[in-house]
Biopython code that builds the backbone (N, CA, C, O; Angstrom):
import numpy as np
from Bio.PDB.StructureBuilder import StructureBuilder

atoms = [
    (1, "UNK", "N", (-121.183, -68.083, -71.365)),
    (1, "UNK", "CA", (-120.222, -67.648, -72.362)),
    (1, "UNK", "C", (-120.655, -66.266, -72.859)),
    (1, "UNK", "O", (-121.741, -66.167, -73.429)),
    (2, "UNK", "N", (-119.998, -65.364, -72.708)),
    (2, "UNK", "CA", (-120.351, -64.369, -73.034)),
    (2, "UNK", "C", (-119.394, -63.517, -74.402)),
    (2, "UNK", "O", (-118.326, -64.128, -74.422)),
    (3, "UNK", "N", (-119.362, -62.752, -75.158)),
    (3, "UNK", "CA", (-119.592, -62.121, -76.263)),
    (3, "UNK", "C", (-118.235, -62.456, -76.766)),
    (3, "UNK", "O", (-117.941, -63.135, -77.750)),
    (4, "UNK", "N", (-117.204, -61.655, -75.627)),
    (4, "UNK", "CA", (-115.788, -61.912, -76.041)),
    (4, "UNK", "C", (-115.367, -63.169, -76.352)),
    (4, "UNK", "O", (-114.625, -63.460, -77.291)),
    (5, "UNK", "N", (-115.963, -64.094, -75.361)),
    (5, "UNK", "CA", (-115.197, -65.189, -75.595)),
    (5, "UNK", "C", (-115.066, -65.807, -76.702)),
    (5, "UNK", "O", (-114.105, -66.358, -77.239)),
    (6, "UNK", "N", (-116.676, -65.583, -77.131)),
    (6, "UNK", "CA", (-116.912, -66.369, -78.499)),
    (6, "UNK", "C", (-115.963, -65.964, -79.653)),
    (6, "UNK", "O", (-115.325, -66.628, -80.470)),
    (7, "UNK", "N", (-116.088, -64.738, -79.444)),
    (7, "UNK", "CA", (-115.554, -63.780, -80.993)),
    (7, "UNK", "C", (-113.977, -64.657, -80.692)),
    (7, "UNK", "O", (-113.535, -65.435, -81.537)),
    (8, "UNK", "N", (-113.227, -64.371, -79.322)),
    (8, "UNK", "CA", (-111.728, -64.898, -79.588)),
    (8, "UNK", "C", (-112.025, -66.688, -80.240)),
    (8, "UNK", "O", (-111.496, -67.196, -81.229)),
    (9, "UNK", "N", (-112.870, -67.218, -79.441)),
    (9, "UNK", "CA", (-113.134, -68.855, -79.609)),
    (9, "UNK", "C", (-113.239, -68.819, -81.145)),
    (9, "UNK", "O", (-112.589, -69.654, -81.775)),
    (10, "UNK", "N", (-113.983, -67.945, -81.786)),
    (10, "UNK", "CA", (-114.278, -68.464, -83.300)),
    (10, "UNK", "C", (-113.047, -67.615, -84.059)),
    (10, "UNK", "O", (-112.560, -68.069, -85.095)),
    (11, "UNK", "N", (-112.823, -67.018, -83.784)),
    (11, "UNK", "CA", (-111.259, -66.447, -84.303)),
    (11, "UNK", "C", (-110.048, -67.581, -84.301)),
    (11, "UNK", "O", (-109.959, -68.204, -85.358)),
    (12, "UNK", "N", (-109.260, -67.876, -83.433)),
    (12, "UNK", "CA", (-108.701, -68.894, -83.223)),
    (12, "UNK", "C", (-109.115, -70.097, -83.946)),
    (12, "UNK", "O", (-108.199, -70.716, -84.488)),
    (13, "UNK", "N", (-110.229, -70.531, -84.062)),
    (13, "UNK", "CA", (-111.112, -72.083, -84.543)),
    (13, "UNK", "C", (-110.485, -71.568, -86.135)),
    (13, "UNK", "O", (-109.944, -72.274, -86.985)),
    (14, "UNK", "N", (-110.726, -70.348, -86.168)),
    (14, "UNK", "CA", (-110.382, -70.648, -87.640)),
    (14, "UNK", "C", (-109.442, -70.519, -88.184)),
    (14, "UNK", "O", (-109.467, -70.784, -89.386)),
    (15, "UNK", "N", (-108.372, -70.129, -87.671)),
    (15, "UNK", "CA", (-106.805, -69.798, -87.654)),
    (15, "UNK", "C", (-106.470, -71.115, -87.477)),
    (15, "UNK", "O", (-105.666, -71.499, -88.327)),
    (16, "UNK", "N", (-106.791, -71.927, -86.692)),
    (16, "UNK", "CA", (-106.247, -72.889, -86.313)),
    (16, "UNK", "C", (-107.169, -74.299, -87.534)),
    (16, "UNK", "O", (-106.641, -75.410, -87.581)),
    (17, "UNK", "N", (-108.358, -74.056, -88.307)),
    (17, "UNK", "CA", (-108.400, -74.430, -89.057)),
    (17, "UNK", "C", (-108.109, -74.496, -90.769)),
    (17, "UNK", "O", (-108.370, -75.326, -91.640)),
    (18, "UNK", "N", (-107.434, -73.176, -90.750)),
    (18, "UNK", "CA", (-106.078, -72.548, -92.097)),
    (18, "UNK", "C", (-105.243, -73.623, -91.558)),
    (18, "UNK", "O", (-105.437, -74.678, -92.160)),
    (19, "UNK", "N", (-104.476, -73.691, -90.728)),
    (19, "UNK", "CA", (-103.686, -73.683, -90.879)),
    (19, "UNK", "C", (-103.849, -75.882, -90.880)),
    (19, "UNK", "O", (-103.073, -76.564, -91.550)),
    (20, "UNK", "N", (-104.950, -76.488, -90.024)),
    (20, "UNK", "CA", (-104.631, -77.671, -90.358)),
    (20, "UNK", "C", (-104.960, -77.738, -92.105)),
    (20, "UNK", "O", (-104.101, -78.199, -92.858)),
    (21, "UNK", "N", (-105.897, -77.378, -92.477)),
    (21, "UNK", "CA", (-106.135, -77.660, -94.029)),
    (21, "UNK", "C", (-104.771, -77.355, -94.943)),
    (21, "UNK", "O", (-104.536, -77.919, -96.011)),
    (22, "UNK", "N", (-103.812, -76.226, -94.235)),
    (22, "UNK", "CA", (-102.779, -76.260, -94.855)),
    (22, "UNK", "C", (-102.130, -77.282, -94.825)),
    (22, "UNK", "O", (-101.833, -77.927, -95.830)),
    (23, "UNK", "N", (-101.758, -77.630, -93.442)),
    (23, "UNK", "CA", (-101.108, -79.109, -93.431)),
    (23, "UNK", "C", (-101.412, -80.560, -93.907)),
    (23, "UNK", "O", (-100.681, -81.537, -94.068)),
    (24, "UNK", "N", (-102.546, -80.386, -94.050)),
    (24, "UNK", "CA", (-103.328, -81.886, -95.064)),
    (24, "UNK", "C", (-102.891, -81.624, -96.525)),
    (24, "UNK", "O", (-102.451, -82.344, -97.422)),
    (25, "UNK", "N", (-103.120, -80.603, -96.437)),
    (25, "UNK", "CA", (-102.912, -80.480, -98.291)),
    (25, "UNK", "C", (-101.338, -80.428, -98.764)),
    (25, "UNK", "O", (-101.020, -80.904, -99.854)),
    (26, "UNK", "N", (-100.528, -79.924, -98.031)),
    (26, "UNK", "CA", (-98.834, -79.983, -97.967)),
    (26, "UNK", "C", (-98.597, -81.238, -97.867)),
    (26, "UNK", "O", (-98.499, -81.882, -98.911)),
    (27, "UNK", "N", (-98.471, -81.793, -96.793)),
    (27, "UNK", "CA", (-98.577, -83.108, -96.170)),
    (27, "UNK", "C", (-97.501, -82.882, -95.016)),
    (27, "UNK", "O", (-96.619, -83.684, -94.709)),
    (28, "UNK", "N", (-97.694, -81.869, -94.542)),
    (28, "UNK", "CA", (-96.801, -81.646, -93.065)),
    (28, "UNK", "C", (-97.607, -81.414, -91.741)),
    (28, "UNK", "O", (-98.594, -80.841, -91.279)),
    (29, "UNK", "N", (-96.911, -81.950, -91.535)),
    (29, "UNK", "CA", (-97.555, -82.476, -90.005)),
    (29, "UNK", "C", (-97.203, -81.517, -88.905)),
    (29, "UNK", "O", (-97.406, -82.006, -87.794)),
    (30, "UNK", "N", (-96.830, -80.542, -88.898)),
    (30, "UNK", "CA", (-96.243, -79.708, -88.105)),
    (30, "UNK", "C", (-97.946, -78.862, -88.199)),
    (30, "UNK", "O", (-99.076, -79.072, -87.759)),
    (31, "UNK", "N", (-97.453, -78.137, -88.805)),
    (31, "UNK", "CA", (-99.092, -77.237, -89.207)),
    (31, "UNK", "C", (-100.477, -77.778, -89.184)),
    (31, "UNK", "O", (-101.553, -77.182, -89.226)),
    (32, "UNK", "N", (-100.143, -79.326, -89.089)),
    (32, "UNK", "CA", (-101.933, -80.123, -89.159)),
    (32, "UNK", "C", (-101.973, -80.424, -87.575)),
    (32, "UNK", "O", (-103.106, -80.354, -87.099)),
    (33, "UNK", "N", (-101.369, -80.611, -87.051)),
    (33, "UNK", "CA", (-101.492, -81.133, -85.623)),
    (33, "UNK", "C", (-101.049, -79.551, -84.849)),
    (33, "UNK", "O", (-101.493, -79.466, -83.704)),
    (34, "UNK", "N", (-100.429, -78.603, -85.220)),
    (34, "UNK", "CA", (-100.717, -77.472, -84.856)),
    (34, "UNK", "C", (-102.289, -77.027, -84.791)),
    (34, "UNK", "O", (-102.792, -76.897, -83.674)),
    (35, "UNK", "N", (-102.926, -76.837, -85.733)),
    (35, "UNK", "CA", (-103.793, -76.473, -86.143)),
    (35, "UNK", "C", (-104.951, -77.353, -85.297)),
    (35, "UNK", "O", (-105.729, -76.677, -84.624)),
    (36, "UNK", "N", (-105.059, -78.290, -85.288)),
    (36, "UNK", "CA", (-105.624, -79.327, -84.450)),
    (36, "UNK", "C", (-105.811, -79.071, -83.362)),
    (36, "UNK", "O", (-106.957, -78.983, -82.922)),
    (37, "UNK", "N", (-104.530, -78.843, -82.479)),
    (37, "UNK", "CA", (-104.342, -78.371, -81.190)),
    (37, "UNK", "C", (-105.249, -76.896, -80.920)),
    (37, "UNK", "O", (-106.161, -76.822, -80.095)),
    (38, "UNK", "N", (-104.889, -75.999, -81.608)),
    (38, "UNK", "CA", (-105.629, -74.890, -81.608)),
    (38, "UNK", "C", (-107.228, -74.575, -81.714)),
    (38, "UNK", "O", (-107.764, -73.539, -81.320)),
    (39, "UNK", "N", (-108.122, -76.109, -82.563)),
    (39, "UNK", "CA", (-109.098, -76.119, -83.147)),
    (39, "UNK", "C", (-109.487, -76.703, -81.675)),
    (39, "UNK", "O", (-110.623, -76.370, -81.338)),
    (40, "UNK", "N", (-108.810, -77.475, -80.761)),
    (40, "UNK", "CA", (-109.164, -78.371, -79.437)),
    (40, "UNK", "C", (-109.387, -77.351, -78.445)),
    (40, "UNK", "O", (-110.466, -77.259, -77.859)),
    (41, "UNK", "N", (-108.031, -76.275, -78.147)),
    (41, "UNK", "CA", (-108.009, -75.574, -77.460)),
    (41, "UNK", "C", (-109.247, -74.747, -77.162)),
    (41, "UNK", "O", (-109.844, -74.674, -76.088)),
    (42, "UNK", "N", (-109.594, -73.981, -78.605)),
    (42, "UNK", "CA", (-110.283, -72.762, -78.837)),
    (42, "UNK", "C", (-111.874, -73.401, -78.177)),
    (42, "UNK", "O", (-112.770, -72.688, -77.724)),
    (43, "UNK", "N", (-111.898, -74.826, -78.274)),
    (43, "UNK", "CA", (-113.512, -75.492, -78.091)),
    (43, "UNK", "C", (-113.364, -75.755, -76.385)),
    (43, "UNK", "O", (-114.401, -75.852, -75.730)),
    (44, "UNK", "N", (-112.503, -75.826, -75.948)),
    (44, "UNK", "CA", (-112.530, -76.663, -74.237)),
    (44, "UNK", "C", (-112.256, -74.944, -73.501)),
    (44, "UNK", "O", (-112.883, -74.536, -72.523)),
    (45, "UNK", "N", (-111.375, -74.280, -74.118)),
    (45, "UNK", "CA", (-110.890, -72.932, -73.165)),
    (45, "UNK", "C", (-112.098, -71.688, -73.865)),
    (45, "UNK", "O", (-112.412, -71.307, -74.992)),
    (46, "UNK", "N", (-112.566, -71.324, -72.214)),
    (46, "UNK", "CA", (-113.850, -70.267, -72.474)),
    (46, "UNK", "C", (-113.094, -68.769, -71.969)),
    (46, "UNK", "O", (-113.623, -67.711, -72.308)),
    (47, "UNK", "N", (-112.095, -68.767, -71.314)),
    (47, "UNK", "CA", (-111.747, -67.254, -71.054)),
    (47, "UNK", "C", (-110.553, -66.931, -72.041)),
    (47, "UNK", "O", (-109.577, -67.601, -72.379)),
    (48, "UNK", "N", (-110.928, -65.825, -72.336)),
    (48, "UNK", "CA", (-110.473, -64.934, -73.549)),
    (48, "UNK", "C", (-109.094, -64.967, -73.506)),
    (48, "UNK", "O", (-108.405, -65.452, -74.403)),
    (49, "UNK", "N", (-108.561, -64.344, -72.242)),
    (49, "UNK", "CA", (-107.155, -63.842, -72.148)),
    (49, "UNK", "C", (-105.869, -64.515, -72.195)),
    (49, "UNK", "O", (-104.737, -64.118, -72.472)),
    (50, "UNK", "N", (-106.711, -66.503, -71.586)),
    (50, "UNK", "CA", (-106.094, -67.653, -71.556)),
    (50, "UNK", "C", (-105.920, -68.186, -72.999)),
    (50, "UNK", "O", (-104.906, -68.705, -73.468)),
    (51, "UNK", "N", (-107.214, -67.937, -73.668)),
    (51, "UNK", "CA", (-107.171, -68.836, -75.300)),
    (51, "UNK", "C", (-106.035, -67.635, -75.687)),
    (51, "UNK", "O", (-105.164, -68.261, -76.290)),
    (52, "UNK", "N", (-105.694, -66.445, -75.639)),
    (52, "UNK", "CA", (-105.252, -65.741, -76.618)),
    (52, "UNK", "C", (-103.858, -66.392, -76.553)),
    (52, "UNK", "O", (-103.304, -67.090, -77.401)),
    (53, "UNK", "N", (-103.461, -66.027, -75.441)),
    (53, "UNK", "CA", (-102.338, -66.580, -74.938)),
    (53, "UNK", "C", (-101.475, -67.857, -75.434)),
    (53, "UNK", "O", (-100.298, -67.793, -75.790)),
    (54, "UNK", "N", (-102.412, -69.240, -75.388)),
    (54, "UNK", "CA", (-102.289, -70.295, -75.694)),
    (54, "UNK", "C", (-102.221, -70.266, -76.932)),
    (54, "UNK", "O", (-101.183, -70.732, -77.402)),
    (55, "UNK", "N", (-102.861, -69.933, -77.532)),
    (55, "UNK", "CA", (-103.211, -69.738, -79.314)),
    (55, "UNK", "C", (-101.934, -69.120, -79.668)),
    (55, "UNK", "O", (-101.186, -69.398, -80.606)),
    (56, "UNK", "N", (-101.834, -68.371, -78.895)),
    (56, "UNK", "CA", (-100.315, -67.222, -79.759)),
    (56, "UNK", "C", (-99.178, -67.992, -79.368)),
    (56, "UNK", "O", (-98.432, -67.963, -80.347)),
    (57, "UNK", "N", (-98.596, -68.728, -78.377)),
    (57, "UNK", "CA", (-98.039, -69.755, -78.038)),
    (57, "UNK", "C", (-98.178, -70.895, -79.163)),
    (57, "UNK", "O", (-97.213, -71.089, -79.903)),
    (58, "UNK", "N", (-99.247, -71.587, -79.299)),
    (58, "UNK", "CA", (-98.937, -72.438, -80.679)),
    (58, "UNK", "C", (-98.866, -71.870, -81.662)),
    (58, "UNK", "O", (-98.505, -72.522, -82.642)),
    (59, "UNK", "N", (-99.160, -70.503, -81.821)),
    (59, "UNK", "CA", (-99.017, -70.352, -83.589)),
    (59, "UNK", "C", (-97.241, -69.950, -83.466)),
    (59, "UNK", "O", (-96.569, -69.848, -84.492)),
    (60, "UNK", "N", (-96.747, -69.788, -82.337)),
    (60, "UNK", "CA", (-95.055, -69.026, -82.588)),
    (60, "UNK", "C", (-94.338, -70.644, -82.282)),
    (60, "UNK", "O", (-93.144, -70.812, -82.529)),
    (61, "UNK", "N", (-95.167, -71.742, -81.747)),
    (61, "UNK", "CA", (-94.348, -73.155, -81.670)),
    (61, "UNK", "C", (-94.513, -73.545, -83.282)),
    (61, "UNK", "O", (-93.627, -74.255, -83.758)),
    (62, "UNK", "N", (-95.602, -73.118, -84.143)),
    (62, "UNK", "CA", (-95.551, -73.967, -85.539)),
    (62, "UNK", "C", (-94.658, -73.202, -86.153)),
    (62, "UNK", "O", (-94.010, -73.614, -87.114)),
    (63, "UNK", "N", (-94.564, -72.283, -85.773)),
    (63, "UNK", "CA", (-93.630, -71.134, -87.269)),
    (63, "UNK", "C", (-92.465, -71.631, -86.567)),
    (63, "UNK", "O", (-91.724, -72.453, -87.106)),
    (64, "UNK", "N", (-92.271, -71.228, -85.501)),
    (64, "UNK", "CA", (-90.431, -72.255, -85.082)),
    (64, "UNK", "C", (-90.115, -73.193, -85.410)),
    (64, "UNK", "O", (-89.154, -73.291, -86.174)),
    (65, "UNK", "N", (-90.793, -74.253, -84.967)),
    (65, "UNK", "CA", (-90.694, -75.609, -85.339)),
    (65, "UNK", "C", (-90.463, -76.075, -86.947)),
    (65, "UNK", "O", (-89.757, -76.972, -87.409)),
    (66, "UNK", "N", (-91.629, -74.785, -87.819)),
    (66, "UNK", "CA", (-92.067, -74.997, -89.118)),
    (66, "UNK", "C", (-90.092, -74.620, -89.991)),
    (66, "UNK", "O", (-89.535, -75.287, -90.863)),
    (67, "UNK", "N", (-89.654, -73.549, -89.385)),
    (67, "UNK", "CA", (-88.570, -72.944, -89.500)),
    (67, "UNK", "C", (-87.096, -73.871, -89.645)),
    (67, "UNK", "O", (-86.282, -74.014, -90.557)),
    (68, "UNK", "N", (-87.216, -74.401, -88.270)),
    (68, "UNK", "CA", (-86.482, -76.060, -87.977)),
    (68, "UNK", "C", (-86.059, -76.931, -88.887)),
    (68, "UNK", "O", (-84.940, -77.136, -89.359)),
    (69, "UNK", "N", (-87.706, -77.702, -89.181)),
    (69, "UNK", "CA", (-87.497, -78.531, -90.324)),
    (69, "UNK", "C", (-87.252, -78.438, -91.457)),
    (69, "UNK", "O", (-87.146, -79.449, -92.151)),
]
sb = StructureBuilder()
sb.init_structure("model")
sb.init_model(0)
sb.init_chain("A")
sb.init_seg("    ")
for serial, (resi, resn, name, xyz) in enumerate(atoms, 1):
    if name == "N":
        sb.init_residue(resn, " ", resi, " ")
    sb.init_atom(name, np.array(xyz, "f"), 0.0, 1.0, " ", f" {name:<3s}", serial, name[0])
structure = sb.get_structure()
């Protein structure tokens, strides 16, 4: 694992942990299991260009979705 990855891995981990603590404390489930997903992702996916990708993909599925409901 080298330098980048981490910095995107712990970037994401924590974006994606705003946003579940948001959803526990709201009580919406859109943003906690978003956030979840992202906190899973950021720990199993080691190349940079793939997490960014994926990550930016769930954060534009919670704000849509979030939008929706």
């Amino acid at each position: 694992m080298d330098t980048n990855s981490l910095l995107v891995s712990m970037f994401f981990g924590t974006v994606g942990s705003g946003y579940a603590l948001y959803g526990k404390k709201q009580g919406a489930m859109i943003p906690l299991v978003g956030g979840l997903a992202m906190i899973a992702v950021s720990t199993f996916i080691t190349a940079p260009l793939l997490l960014t990708a994926i990550s930016a993909a769930l954060m534009a599925g919670i704000f849509f979705l979030g939008r929706m409901a």
